[in-house]
PyMOL CGO cylinders between C-alpha atoms (Angstrom):
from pymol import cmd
from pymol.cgo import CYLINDER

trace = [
    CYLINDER, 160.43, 92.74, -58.46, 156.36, 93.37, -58.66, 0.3, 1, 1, 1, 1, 1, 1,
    CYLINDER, 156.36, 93.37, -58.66, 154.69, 91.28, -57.08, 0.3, 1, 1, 1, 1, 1, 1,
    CYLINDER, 154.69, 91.28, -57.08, 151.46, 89.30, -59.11, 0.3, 1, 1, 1, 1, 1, 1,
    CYLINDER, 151.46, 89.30, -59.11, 149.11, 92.18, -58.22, 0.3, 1, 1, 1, 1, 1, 1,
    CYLINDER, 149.11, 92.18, -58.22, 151.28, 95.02, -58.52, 0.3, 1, 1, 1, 1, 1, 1,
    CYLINDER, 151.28, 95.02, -58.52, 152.73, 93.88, -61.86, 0.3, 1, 1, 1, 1, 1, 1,
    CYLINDER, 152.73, 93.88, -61.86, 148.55, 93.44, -62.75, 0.3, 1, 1, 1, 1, 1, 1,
    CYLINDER, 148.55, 93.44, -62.75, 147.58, 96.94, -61.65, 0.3, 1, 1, 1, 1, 1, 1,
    CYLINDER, 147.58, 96.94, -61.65, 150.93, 98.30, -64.12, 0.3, 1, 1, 1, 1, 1, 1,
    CYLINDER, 150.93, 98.30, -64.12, 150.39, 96.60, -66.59, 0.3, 1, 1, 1, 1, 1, 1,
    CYLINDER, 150.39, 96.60, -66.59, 145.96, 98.12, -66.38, 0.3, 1, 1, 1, 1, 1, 1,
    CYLINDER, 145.96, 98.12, -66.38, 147.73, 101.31, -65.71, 0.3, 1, 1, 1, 1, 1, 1,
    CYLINDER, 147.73, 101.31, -65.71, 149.85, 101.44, -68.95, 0.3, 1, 1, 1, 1, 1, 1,
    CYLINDER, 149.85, 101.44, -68.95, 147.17, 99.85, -71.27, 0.3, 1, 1, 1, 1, 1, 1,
    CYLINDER, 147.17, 99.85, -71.27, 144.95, 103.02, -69.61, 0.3, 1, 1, 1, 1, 1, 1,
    CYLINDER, 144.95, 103.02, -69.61, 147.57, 105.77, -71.17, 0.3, 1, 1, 1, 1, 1, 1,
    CYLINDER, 147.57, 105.77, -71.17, 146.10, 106.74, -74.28, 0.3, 1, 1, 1, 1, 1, 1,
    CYLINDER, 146.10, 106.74, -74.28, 149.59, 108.17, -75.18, 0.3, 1, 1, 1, 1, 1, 1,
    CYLINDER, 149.59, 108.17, -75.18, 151.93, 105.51, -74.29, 0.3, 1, 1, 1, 1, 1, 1,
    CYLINDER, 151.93, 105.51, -74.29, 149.99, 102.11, -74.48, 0.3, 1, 1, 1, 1, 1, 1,
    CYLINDER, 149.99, 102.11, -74.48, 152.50, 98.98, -73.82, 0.3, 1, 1, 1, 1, 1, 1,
    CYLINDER, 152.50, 98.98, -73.82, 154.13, 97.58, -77.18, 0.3, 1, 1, 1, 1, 1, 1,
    CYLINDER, 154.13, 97.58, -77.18, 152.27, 94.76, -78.57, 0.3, 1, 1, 1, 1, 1, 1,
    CYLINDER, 152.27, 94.76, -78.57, 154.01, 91.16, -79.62, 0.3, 1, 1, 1, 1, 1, 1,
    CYLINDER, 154.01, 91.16, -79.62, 154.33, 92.11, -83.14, 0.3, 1, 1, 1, 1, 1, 1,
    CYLINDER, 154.33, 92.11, -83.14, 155.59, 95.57, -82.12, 0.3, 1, 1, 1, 1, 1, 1,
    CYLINDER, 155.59, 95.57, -82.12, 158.28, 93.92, -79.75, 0.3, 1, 1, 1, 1, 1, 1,
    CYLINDER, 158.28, 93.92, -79.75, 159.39, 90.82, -82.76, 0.3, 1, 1, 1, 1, 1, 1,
    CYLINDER, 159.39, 90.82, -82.76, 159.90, 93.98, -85.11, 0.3, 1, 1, 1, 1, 1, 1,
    CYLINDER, 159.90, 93.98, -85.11, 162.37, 96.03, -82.88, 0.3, 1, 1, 1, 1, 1, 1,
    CYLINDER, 162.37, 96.03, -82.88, 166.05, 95.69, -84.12, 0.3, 1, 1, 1, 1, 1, 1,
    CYLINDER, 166.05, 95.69, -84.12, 169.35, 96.89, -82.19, 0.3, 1, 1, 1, 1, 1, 1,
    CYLINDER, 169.35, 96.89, -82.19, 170.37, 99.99, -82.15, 0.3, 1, 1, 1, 1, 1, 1,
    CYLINDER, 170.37, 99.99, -82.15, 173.84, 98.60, -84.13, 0.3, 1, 1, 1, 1, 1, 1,
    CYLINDER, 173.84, 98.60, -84.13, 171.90, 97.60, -86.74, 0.3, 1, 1, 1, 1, 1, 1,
    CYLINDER, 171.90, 97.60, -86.74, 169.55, 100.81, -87.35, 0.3, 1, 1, 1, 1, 1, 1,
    CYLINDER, 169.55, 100.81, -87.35, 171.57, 103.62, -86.56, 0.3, 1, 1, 1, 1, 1, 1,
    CYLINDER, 171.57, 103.62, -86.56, 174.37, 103.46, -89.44, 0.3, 1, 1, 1, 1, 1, 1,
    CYLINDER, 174.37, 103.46, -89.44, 171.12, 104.01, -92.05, 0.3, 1, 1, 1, 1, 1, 1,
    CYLINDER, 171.12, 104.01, -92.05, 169.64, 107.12, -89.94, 0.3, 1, 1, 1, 1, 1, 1,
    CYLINDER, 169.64, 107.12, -89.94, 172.53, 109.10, -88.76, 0.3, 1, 1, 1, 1, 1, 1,
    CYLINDER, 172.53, 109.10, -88.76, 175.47, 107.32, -91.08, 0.3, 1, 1, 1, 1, 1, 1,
    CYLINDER, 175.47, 107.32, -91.08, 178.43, 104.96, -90.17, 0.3, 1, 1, 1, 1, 1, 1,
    CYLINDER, 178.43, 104.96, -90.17, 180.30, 107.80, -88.29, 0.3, 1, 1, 1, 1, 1, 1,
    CYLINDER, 180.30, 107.80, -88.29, 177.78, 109.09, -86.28, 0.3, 1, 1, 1, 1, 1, 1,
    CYLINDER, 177.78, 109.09, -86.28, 176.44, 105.69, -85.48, 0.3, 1, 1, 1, 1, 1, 1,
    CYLINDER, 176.44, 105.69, -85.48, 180.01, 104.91, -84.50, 0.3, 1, 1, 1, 1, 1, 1,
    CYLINDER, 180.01, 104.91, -84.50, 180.19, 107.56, -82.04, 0.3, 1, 1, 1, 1, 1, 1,
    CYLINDER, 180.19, 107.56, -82.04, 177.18, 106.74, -80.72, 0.3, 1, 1, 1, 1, 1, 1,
    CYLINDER, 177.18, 106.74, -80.72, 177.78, 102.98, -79.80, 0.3, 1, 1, 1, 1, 1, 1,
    CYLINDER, 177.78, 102.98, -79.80, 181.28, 103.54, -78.60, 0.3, 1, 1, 1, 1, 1, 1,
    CYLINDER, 181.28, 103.54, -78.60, 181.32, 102.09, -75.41, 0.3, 1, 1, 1, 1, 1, 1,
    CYLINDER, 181.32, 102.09, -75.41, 182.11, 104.51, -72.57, 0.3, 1, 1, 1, 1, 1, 1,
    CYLINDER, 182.11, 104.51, -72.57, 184.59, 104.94, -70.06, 0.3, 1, 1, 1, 1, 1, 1,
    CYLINDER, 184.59, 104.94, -70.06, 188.36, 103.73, -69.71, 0.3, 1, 1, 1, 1, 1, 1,
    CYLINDER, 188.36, 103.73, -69.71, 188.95, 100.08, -72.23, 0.3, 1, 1, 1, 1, 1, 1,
    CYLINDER, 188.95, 100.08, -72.23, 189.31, 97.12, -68.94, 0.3, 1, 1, 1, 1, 1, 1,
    CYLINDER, 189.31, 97.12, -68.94, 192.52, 96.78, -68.05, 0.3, 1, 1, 1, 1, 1, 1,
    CYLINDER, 192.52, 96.78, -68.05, 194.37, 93.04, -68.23, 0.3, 1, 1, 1, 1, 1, 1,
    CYLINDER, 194.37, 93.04, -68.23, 193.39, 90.96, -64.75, 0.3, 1, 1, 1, 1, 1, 1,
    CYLINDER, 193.39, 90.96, -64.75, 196.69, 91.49, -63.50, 0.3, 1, 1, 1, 1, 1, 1,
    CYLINDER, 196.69, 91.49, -63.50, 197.10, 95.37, -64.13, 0.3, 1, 1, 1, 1, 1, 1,
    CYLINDER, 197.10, 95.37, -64.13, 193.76, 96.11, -62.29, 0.3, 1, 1, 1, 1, 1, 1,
    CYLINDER, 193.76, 96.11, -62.29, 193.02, 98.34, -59.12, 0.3, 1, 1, 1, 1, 1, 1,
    CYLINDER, 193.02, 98.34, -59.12, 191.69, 96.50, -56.12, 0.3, 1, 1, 1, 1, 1, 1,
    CYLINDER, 191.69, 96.50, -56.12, 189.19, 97.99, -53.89, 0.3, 1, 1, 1, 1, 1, 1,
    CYLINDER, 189.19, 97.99, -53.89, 190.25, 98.51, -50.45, 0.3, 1, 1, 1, 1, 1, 1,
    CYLINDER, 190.25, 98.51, -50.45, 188.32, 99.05, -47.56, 0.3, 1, 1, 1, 1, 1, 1,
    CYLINDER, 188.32, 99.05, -47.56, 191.02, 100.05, -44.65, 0.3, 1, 1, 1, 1, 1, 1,
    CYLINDER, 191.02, 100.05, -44.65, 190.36, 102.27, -41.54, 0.3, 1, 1, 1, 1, 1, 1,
    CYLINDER, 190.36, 102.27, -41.54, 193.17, 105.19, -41.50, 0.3, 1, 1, 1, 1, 1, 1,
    CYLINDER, 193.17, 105.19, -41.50, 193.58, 107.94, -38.91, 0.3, 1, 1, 1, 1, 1, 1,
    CYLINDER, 193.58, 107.94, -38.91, 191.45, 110.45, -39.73, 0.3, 1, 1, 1, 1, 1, 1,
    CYLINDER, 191.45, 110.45, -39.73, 193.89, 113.52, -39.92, 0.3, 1, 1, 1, 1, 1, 1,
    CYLINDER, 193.89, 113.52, -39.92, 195.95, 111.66, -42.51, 0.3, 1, 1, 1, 1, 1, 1,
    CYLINDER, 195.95, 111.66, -42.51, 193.02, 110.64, -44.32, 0.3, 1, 1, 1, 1, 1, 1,
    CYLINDER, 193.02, 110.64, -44.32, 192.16, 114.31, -44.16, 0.3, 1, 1, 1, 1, 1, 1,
    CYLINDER, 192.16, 114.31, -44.16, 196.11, 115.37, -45.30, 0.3, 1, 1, 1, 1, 1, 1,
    CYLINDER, 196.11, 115.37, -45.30, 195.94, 113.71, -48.33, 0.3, 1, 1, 1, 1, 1, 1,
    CYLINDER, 195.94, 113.71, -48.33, 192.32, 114.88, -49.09, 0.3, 1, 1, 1, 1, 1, 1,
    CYLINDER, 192.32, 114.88, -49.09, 193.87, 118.13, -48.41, 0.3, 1, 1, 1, 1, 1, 1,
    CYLINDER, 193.87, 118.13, -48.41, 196.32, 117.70, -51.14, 0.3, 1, 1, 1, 1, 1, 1,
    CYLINDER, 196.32, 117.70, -51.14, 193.62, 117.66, -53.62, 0.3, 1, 1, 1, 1, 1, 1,
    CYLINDER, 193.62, 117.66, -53.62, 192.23, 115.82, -56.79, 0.3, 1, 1, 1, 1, 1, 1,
    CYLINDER, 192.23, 115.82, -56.79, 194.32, 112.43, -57.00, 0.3, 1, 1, 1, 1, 1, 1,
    CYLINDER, 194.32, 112.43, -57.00, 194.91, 112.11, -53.29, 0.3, 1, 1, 1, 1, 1, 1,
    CYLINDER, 194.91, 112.11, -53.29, 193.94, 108.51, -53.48, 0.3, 1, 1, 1, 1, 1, 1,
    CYLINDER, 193.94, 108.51, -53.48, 196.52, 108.01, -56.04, 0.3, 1, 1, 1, 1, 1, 1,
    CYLINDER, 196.52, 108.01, -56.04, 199.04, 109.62, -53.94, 0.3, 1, 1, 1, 1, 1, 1,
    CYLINDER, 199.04, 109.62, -53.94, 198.37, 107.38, -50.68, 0.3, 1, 1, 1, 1, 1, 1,
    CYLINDER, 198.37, 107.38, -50.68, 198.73, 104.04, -53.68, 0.3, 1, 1, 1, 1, 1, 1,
    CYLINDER, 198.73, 104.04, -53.68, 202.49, 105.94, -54.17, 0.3, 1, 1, 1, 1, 1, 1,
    CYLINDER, 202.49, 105.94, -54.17, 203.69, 106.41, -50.72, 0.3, 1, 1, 1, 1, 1, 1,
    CYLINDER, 203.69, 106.41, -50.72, 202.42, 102.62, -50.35, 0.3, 1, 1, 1, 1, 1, 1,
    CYLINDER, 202.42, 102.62, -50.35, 204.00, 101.36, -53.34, 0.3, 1, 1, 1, 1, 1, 1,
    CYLINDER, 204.00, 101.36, -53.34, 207.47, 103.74, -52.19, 0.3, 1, 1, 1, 1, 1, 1,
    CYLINDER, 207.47, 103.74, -52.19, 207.03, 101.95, -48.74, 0.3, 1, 1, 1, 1, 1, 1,
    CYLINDER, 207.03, 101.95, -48.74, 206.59, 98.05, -50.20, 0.3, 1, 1, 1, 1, 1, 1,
    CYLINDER, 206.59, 98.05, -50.20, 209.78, 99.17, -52.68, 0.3, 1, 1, 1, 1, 1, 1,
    CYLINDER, 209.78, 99.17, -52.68, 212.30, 100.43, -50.10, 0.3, 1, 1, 1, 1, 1, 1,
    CYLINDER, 212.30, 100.43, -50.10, 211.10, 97.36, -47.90, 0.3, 1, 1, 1, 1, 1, 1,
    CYLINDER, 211.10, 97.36, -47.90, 212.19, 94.74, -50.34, 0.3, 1, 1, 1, 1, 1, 1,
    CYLINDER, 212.19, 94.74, -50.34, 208.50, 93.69, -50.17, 0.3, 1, 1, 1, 1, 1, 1,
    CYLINDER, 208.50, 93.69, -50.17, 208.02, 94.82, -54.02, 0.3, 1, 1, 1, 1, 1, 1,
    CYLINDER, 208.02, 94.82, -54.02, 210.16, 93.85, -56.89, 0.3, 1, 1, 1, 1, 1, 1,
    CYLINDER, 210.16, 93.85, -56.89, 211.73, 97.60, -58.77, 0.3, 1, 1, 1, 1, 1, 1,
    CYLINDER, 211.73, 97.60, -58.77, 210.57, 98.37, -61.91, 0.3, 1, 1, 1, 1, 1, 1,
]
cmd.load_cgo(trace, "trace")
């Protein structure tokens, strides 16, 4: 965060730029979400495709990934990077193979 004089010397700074001064209070009370505004500029499907959130839908709490932060050897750390794309995934199988044939996971 600025502090008091550097958030002073912005703000003179951006009141200076002829071509970008800052939004005023009635500017800022008439601004609207993008939700509401896009459907009557681009249309409902467009606007849809625009505000469709990205990346993978959140799993349930219990199906998640945990991070892990483990020290490995490095050559098998380097083996499985060797293996290519996914070679995280493959060290989770040969875990999850491990925990299974040791009783310590239930089969499914």
């Amino acid at each position: 965060m600025p502090t008091d004089a550097e958030d002073k010397a912005l703000t003179r700074a951006a009141q200076a730029d002829r071509d970008n001064p800052p939004l005023t209070d009635a500017e800022l009370a008439r601004l609207r979400p993008a939700r509401e505004v896009l459907p009557r500029l681009v249309g409902d499907k467009a606007a849809q495709a625009l505000l469709r959130p990205r990346g993978r839908p959140a799993l349930p709490e219990g199906q998640r990934k945990v991070t892990l932060n483990m020290r490995c050897d490095r050559d098998v750390v380097e083996a499985f990077k060797a293996t290519g794309d996914g070679w995280q995934t493959r060290i989770n199988d040969v875990l999850r193979a491990y925990a299974k044939s040791h009783r310590m996971l239930p089969s499914r």
